[in-house]
Every structure is written in structure tokens, then in C-alpha cells.
Steps between C-alpha positions, in 0.01 A plus 500: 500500500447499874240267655354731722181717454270705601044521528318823400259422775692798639710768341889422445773699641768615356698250612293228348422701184850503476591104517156486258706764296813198436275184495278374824192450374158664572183397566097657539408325796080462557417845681698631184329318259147604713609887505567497086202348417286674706638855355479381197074462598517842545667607149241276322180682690678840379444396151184354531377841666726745273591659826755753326826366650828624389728247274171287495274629325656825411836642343877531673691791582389812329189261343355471825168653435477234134246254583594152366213266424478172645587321158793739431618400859730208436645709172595829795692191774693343150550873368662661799724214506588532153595911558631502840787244378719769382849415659847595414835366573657172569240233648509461928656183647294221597488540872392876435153405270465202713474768753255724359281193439499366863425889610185492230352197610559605881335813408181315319497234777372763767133488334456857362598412145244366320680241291399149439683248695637346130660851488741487809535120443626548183758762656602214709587256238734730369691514814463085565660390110715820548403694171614860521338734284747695309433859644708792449677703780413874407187706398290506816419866693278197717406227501305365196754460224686180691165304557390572182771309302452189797137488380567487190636171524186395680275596212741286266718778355809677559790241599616338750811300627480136607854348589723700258278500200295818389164417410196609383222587798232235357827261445582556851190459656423164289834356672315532866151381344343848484266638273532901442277672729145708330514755771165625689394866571754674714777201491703699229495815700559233825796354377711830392383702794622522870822529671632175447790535269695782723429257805593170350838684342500659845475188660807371314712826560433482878653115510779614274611804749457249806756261343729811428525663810552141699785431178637872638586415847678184423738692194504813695636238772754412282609788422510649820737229600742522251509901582560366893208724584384583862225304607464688876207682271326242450431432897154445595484720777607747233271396222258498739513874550284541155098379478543287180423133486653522172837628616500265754466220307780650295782482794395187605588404138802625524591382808411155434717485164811709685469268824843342614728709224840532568570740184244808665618452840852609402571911627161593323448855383313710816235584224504379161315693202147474456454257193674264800333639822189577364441164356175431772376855447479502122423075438250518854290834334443326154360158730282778670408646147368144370326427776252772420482401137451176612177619671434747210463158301333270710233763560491534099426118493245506800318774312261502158651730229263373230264804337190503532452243780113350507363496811140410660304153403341417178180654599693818595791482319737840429840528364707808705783703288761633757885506402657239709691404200695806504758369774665845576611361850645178294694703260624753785673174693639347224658832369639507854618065500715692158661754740556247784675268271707764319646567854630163513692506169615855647669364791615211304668660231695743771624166652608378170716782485658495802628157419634598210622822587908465609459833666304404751440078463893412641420215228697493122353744288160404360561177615717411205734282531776652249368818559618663191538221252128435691232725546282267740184644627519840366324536253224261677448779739427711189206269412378525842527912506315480177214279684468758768407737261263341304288398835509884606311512162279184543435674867336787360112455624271354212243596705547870456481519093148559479342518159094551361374228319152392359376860375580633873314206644770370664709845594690326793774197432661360791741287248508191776591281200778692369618527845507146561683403189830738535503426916559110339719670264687645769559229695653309239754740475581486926510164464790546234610753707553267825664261223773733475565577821471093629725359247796798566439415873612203425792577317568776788515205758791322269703720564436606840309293759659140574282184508502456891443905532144514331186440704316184462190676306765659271672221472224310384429759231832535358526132405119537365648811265770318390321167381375699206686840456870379516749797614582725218793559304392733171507180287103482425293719454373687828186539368440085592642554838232812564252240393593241718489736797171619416298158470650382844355776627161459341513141633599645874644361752281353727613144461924545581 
């Protein structure tokens, strides 16, 4: 795991939720530590007052108007847990509840909580031994059903993993030295409630598209190389004609990988077609399209989602119900990070088949060598057709599906959660995608651009390619070669 890490003496970023997210560790810091406690003073006087105080000392949902008694209080925080952990599907990866615990203590760390300190240190242990509650992917219109399995853990039940081995949630917790936690008034409701699963997931979907577009401009480099594309559109005083930082960025990537090529500088087309010329427009407006959700979710981690929050002192204390954990905004970005992404699996899969395409590629058809006997890259650029179409499914807005819950209670769903989890499914699929495409640019550039013709940035990249995905000649199955091409580009590029 990485060494570095990060204080919730002030909220994370995205960017640091996200290294939290695959293993830099996180700490409370003192003005943390001070701000939990001292809302925490706040739930206690609520109790000892019976100041009627929703998820305290009352009912959830529909049950809202249900008192709860002060010594049926711990049985409602253990309860909800127990009935809120209703998830389907296959479990989420490590880095993804990793993330949703990082965004849950972030959230409790701002001091409008009301959970004991022991609470959101115990959320912490997980994350420093590395045991990953076993939480399923699917069943959330929200954002309770996630949490809920992650505290069920803490209270020594559900399961957990620690290395490879699935354990028991009280086994689990021994291994680190922890007791199961006897949860207070309101920490049940606490620990399920709030935005933090859609932002930590969030988190983790907005690092995931940054590597893929940067991956995009060095294959679509590669590609456009091999097709001895025109670079004269790419020319700043050109680029420059368009207010984006994002496509700007874009051309310079281009430029810089493209820089010195013999191959592209050989009686270039006057225009080429736009999965070539358009490379800056379509790559520079999905870096313009992160940036906001990258400001969507550092505002979701600078901001308290919990509900209710307690407010006031202990002499005056009050606890405020509002519906901050309904992160429409949230959900609205990352259903747009899905459509952003989906463009650059668009663009690459329309490359792909230009290299493989004899009618208009000047290369052997599909790239085969034997073509015949051999049937190369075709039916590769079937897989990646079939990808395309599957993301303009996963693009359809989550946050549009709507739905009545809770006895009309809760008669608006913004689905932030759901919307989270298929943009992650999504890019999965680009990054196979832009698999496809790199390793058939590399086979396109065997059998057309010379050693001493490719730019240095090219060059660079071919012999990268080609220490793991050897050139391909229909004896293996292409299935391992897609494979290959797809975890280069999840590793990127940065360091050739």
C-alpha cells in the first residue's frame, strides 16, 4: 500500500479520497477529533432533554413521527443497520468500499454528526489493517444500503475480507484488536446516512476517467501515425481558435507524442476524417467535462450530507433535518462523467476500424497477416462495437429514474449511487475499448511505418506495447491480447 496519507483536520479532495481509495492511509487530526466530540455533546444533551429529534429519539423514513425511548435507543442505531443491509449482486472491489469509508468518516469529521470519536476511529482501523467489508454492488435508490453492510462489520457482523480470506465481521475486527462497536443514539442512523458512498465511488470513477482520457491521446497517437494522419490540425494557433482548456491540453498531447515523425509528414491527406481530426475536440471536451465533476465532488466532500445535523451548544442544543444527503447535483455530474467517457470509446472504436478496414487503412486487411487463412483484428473490432453499445446503455442518466419510497416519504430519488456504479462500469469497458484499438496500432505500424519514420513519443510507445502484447498472428487466443492492451492502458503512460 502507498505510504502517503492524508489528516481530516480538513476535508479530502477527490484526489486524495482517491489515493485513500487504493491504500494511503488516513488520519483524524486534533481539530477533527475536537469537532466529533464536541457534536457528539450535543447528541447526548438531546437525549437527556427528549428534544424530539429525528433518527434520535424518533423513527426513520415513513416512522418519523414514532418516538423511540431513550433505552430502546441503542436497539433503533443496531436495528437500522441490521434492515438497511439489503444488497444484491456481486460484492464491490476493495478500492471502491475503501472509498465509501474514507467519504463517511470525512463526512462525520466536519462536527455535525454526533458520533463518538470510537465510532469514526473504528472506521479508520478498517482502512489501516485493510479489512474490506464484503458489500454488495446493487440495491441502493441512495445512499443507505452500501454503508449499511460497512457497519455491519463494525458492530461485529456481516463479513469482511482481510488479505484474501473471507471472514467473519467480529473475526475480522479481532485481527486489528477491535472490539464490536454498542452503538449510541443516532450513530446507526449516522453511519448509513449521507452522501458518502456516491462520492467515494465517485471519487474513484473521476481518477479512473483521468487515466483514460490521458491513455487516449497516447493510443489515439498511435494510431494516427500508422494512418499517416495530418497533424496541420493540431496547430496551436488553430486549437487556439476554441475556449477549452481541455481541448487544449488535448493538442498539446498530441503534438508532443507526433513531434519529429517522419511517417505523418509524408503527402498528408488536406483533411482527414473526424475520428482523426477531431481527436482534440472530442478527448479536450471530456477533460472539460471532468473538471466540473471534479468540483461537483470536492464540493460533496467540503460539505455535511449527514441527516439530521445537531447544531447549537449543550445548553442549546438542536438537531436540523434538511436533505443534503440527497446529492441531485452529484448524481447529475456523474451521469454526465458516463456520457463523457462513452465518447471516448466512441472515437476509439471508429479508429479501430479504420485500421482494420482495407478500404480505407492502405494496410493488409484487418491487419492479418495471411489474410484469409488469418482473420487478425476483425473480429476484435466486433468486441469493441459491442462495447460501444453497452456504454450508450450504461450512459442512460440514473439520475432521471425516479421512484417513491418509504410510504411516499421519500417521493423524489436522485439514484447518485446507481449512477456512480455503472459510470465505473463504463469505464471499464473504454478502457477495453482503448485496448483494442492500442494493441492493433501496433500491429498497424508493422506493417507500415519504419523504425527511423516514427516520432520519438511513438516510438517510445511502440516498444512499451510490444514488451507485453507481442504482434499477432491468430495462434492464441485474441481474447489475451485484448487483455493485455487494456491493463497497459489502465496502468497509463506517464512513465515512457
Amino acid at each position: 500500500m502507498t505510504q502517503t496519507g492524508h489528516s481530516l483536520n480538513d476535508p479530502l479532495t477527490a484526489r486524495a479520497l482517491a489515493e485513500v481509495a487504493h491504500g494511503a492511509r488516513l488520519t483524524l487530526g486534533d481539530r477533527a477529533r475536537e469537532r466529533i466530540g464536541a457534536a457528539h455533546d450535543l447528541v447526548k444533551a438531546i437525549v437527556a432533554r427528549g428534544i424530539p429529534a429525528y433518527g434520535i429519539n424518533t423513527g426513520v423514513g415513513a416512522l418519523f413521527d414514532r418516538p423511540v425511548e431513550p433505552e430502546r435507543q441503542r436497539r433503533l442505531s443496531r436495528q437500522l443497520i441490521f434492515s438497511h443491509a439489503c444488497g444484491v449482486g456481486d460484492p464491490l472491489p476493495r478500492p471502491a468500499v475503501r472509498a465509501i469509508i474514507a467519504a463517511q468518516a470525512n463526512n462525520h469529521a466536519h462536527g455535525c454528526s454526533g458520533v463518538r470519536l470510537a465510532t469514526v476511529e473504528a472506521m479508520l482501523v478498517l482502512l489501516e489493517h485493510d479489512i474490506v467489508p464484503v458489500v454488495p454492488a446493487r440495491g441502493s435508490v441512495g445512499y443507505l444500503t452500501h454503508m449499511a453492510h460497512i457497519a455491519l462489520v463494525l458492530i461485529g457482523e456481516g463479513e469482511a475480507l482481510v488479505a484474501a480470506e473471507r471472514l467473519p465481521g467480529a473475526t475480522a475486527l479481532a485481527r486489528a484488536g477491535l472490539a464490536p462497536l454498542v452503538l449510541e443514539a443516532k450513530e446507526g442512523l449516522s453511519l448509513i446516512n449521507g452522501a458518502s458512498c456516491a462520492t467515494g465511488l465517485g471519487a474513484l470513477a473521476l481518477a479512473r476517467a483521468e487515466q483514460a482520457v490521458t491513455a487516449a491521446d497516447a493510443v489515439a497517437a498511435l494510431s494516427f501515425e500508422a494512418l499517416r494522419g495530418n497533424p496541420a490540425a493540431f496547430e496551436p494557433a488553430l486549437i487556439a481558435l476554441r475556449r477549452s482548456a481541455g481541448v487544449a491540453q488535448t493538442a498539446q498531447a498530441m503534438n508532443a507524442w507526433l513531434a519529429g515523425s517522419a511517417h505523418c509528414g509524408g503527402a498528408p491527406r488536406l483533411q482527414d476524417p473526424l475520428s482523426m481530426r477531431a481527436i482534440p475536440q472530442v478527448h479536450g471536451g471530456v477533460r472539460d467535462a471532468l473538471d466540473h465533476v471534479r468540483a461537483m465532488i470536492d464540493a460533496e466532500l467540503a460539505s455535511v450530507t449527514d441527516n439530521p445535523v445537531v447544531l447549537g451548544t449543550p445548553d442549546a442544543p438542536r438537531a436540523g433535518s434538511q436533505a443534503h444527503a440527497v446529492a441531485a447535483g452529484l448524481a447529475m455530474a456523474l451521469d454526465g462523467l458516463a456520457i463523457a467517457v462513452a465518447h471516448l470509446g466512441m472515437i476509439s472504436e471508429r479508429r479501430l476500424d479504420r485500421l482494420v478496414n482495407p478500404l480505407v487503412s492502405g494496410l493488409p486487411p484487418f491487419l492479418a497477416g495471411e489474410a484469409g487463412v488469418s482473420t487478425g483484428f476483425m473480429i476484435a473490432q466486433y468486441s469493441a462495437a459491442a462495447l460501444v453499445a453497452e456504454n450508450r446503455r450504461l450512459a442512460a442518466p440514473a439520475s432521471l429514474d425516479g421512484g417513491i419510497t418509504s410510504a411516499l416519504q421519500e417521493d423524489y430519488l436522485s439514484h447518485q449511487t446507481a449512477s456512480a456504479v455503472k459510470a465505473l462500469e463504463l469505464i471499464a469497458n473504454v478502457e477495453a475499448i482503448l485496448g483494442i484499438e492500442l494493441a492493433a496500432a501496433a500491429q498497424a505500424h508493422d506493417h507500415s511505418v519504419s523504425a527511423d519514420a516514427r516520432a520519438p513519443g511513438t516510438a517510445r510507445l511502440y516498444a512499451h506495447v510490444r514488451r507485453s502484447v507481442a504482434a499477432y498472428a491468430d495462434s492464441v487466443p485474441m481474447q489475451a491480447v485484448m487483455e493485455a492492451g487494456a491493463a497497459l492502458v489502465r496502468a497509463g503512460f506517464a512513465a515512457i
